[in-house]
C-alpha positions in Angstrom: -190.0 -62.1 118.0 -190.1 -64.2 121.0 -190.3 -61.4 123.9 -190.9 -63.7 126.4 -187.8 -65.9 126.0 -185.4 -62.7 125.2 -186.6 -61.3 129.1 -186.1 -64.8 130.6 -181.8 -64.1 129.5 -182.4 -60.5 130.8 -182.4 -59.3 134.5 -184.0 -56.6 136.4 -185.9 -54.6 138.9 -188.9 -52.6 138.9 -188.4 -49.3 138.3 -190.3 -46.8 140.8 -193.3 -45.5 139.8 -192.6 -41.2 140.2 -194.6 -38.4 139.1 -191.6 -36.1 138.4 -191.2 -34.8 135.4 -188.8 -35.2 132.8 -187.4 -31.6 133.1 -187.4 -31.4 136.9 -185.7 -34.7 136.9 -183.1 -33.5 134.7 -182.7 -30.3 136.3 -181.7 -32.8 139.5 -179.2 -34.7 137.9 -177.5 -31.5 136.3 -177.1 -30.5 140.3 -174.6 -33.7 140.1 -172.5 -32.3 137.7 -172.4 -33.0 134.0 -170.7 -36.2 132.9 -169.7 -39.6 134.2 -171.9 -38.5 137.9 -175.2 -38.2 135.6 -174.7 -41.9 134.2 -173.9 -43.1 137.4 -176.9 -41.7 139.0 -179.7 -42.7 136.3 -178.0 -45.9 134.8 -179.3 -48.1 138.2 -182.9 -46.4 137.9 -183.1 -47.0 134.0 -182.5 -51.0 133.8 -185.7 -52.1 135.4 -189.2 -53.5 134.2 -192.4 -51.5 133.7 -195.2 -52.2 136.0 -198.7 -50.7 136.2 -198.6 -47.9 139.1 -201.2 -49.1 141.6 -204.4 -46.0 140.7 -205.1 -43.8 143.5 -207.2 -43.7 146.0 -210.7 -41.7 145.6 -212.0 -41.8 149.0 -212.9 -38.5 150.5 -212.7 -36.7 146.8 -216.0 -35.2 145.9 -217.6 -35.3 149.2 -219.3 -32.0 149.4 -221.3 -32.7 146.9 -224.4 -34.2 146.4 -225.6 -33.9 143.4 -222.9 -34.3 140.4 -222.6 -38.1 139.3 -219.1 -39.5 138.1 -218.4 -42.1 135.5 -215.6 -44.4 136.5 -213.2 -45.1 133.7 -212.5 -48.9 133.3 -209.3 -50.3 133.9 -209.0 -53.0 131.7 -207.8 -51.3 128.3 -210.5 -50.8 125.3 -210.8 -52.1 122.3 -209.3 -48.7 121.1 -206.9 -49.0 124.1 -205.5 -52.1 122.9 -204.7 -51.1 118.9 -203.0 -48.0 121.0 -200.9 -50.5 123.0 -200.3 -53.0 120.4 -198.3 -49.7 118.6 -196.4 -48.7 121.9 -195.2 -52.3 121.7 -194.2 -52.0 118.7 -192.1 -49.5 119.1 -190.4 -50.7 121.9 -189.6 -53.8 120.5 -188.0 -52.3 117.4 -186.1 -49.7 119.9 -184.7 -53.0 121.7 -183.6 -54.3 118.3 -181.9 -50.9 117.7 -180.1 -51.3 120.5 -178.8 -55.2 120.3 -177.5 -54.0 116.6 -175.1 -51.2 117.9 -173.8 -54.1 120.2 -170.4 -54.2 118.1 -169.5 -50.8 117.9 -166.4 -49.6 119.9 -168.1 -48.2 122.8 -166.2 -47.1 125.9 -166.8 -48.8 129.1 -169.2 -46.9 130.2 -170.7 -46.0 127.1 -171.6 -50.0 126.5 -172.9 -49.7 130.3 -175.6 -47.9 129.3 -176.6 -48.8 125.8 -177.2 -52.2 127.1 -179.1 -51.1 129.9 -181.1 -49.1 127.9 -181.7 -51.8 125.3 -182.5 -54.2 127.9 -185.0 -51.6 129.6 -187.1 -51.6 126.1 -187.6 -55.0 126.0 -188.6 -55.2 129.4 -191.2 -52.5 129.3 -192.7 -54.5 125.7 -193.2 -57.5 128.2 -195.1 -55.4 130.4 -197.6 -54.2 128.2 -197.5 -58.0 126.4 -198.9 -58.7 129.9 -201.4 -56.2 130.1 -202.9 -57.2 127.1 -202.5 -61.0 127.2 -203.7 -62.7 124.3 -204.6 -59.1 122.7 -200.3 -58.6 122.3 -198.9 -58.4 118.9 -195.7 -59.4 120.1 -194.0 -57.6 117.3 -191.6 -55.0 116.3 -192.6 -52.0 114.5 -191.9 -52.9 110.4 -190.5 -49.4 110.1 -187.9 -49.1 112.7 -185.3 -50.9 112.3 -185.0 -50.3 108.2 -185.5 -46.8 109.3 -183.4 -46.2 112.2 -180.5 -48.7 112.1 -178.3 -47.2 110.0 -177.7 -44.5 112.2 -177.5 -47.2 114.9 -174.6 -48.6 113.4 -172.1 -46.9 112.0 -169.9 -45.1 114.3 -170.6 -44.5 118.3 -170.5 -40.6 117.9 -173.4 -40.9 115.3 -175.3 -44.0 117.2 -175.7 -41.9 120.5 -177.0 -39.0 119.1 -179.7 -41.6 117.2 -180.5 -43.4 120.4 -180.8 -39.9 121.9 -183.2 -38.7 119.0 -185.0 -42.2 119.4 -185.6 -41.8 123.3 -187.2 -37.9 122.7 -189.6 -39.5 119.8 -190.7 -42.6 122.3 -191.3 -39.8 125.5 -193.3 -38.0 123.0 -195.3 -41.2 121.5 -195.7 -42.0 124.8 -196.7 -38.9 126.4 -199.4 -38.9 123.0 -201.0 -42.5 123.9 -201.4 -41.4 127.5 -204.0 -39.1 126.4 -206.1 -41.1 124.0 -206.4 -44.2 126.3 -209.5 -44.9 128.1 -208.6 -47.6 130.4 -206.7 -46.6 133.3 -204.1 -49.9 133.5 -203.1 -48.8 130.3 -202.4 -45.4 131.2 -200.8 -46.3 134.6 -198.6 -48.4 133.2 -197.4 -45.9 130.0 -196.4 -43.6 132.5 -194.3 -45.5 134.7 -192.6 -46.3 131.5 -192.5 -42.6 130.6 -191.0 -41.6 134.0 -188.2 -43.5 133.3 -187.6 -43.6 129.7 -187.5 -39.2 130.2 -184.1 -39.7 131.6 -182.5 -41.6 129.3 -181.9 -38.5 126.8 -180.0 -36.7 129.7 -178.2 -39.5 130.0 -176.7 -39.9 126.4 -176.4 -36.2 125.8 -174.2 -36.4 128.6 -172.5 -39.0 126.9 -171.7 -36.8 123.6 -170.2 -34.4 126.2 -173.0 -31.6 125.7 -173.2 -29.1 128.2 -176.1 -27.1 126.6 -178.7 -27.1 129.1 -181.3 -27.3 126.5 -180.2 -30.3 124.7 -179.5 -31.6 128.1 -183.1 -31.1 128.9 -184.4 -32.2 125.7 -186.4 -28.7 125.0 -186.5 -29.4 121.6 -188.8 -32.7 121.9 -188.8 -35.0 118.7 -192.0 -35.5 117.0 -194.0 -38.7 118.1 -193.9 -42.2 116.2 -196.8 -42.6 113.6 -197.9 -46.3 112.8 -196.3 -48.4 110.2 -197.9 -47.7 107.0 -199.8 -50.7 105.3 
């Protein structure tokens, strides 16, 4: 798949980089009211590119002491790093793919709105780690996905938003999973400025389905993380 000329048609902003969490966020946007005001608040900060978080500052931490010596994690990704990545891509190109097939499904206004903000959102963040790793990028959509997922992509809308809600939980919690394995700290950085914003979108298409069960609205019940493709 040819990420880089799919992002050329595509345009957006960069997201900003929070450290709120998924449920504190949410518990915000249920202050607006459920329904069309959640959308409308998250749709503008979902639709934007991933971009490695700048790391933070170290001076003045450890200063009282003296004697204790600290290894500084690299920051360019591993070896390991980079299989790690290459998987996270994956996945996010497949999700993109999910996505562009519900494209003909009759979606309300608003509904459309966000589906192709979302979809356009995945394949932005895949071009983000593509340039992280360079010449290390697989560039390629999990095998599994797609065959696996886009039935329930496309058959009605009812049944597509409750897969694309299912399919945002499972990508929070691979996510959330590759965070803590990676050793270099771009890697990670960048991982959880996609996370940040990739935690609302399940809010956002419960809302859609009209829930108003605060613990589907939160996603409480967390869908398990992606595995690799076997073989």
């Amino acid at each position: 798949m040819d990420i880089e000329g799919a992002l050329a048609e595509s345009a957006g902003t960069e997201p900003p980089a929070t450290a709120a969490s998924r449920r504190s966020l949410a518990k915000r946007l249920l202050g607006l009211g459920v329904g069309g005001a959640v959308v409308a608040a998250v749709v503008p900060q979902i639709g934007g590119r991933a971009s490695a978080s700048t790391p933070p500052s170290s001076d003045g931490a450890g200063s009282g002491s003296t004697s204790t010596t600290t290894t500084t994690a690299p920051k360019r990704p591993t070896e390991e790093d980079v299989v790690l990545l290459n998987f996270v891509q994956g996945a996010e190109i497949g999700a993109y793919q999910l996505y562009q097939s519900a494209k003909d499904l009759a979606f309300t206004e608003q509904e459309r709105t966000v589906v192709e903000v979302v979809g356009q959102s995945h394949l932005a963040y895949a071009q983000a780690i593509s340039g992280l790793l360079g010449r290390e990028a697989s560039n390629e959509a999990d095998s599994e996905m797609l065959p696996d997922r886009g039935p329930s992509f496309t058959g009605d809308v009812q049944t597509m938003l409750q897969a694309a809600y299912d399919l945002e939980s499972a990508l929070v919690a691979t996510h959330e999973s590759t965070i803590g394995q990676l050793v270099g700290t771009d890697g990670a950085y960048l991982l959880s400025s996609i996370v940040t914003v990739e935690g609302r979108n399940g809010t956002v298409f419960a809302s859609l389905m009209g829930s108003t069960d605060l613990s589907v609205l939160l996603v409480d019940n967390e869908a398990d993380a992606l595995t690799p493709a076997k073989g």
